[in-house]
N, C-alpha and C positions, 0 to 999 in steps of 0.2 A: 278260704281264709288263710293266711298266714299269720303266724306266731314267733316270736323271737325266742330262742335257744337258751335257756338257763335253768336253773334248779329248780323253779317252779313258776308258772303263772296261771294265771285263773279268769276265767270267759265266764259272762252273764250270756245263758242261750235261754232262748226261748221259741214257742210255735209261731210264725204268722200263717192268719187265718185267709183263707180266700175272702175278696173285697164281699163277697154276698152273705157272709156270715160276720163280717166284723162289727155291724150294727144292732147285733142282737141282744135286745136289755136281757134276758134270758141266757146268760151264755153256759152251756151246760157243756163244754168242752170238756174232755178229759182227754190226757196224752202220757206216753213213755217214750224216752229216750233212752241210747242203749251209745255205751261209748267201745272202744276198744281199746289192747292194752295201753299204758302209756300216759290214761288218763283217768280222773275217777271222780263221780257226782259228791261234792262236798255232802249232801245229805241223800246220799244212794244209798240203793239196796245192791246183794246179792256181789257183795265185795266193792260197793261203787261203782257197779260197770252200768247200771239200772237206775232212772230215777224220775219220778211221775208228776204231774201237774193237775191239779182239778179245774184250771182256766185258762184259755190259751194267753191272759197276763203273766201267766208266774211265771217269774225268770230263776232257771236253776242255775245254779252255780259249778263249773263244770275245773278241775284241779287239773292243769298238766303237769304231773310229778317225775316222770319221766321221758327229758327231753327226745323222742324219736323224731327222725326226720318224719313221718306221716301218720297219723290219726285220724281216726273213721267214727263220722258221728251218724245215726239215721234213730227213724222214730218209729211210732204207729198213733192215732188219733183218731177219736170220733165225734162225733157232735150231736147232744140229743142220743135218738135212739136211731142214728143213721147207723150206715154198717162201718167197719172200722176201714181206715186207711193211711198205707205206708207211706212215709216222707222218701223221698232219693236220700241214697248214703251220700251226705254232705264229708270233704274230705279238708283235712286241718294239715297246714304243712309248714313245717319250721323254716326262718328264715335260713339262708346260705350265709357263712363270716361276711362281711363286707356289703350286703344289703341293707335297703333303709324298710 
């Protein structure tokens, strides 16, 4: 994903779930996301770097307050009483002057 360069902008993130759990009237998902400097969970923990979801619907609200050229997002989630598992670190990068 890229992001435009200014004093601040702010991303709705959320988990998608694999197509075999998206139909589950039961969704007992739970997840955390974990951001790096740069950016910070409008309703996070642990200075904003941390911030959790009890369904893989809720969209967190994620503040880039300090434009850095690159930003590092990744998670971890479980579903049920499966065992927990990591997302890939998804990586955030500000546009270049003169991009669209």
């Amino acid at each position: 994903y890229r992001f435009r360069k200014s004093n601040s902008s702010e991303l709705q993130v959320r988990l998608v779930l694999p197509e075999s759990l998206k139909n589950d009237p039961f969704d007992t998902t739970m997840f955390v996301l974990e951001t790096t400097q740069g950016a910070k969970f409008v309703r996070g923990t642990c200075e904003g770097r941390r911030a959790f979801g009890m369904e893989a619907s809720n969209q967190l609200k994620l503040s880039i307050e300090d434009p850095l050229d690159t930003i590092f997002l990744w998670g971890a989630w479980a579903h049920g009483y499966e065992p927990v598992k990591l997302t890939a670190k998804f990586q955030l990068s500000s546009l270049q002057e003169g991009e669209l």
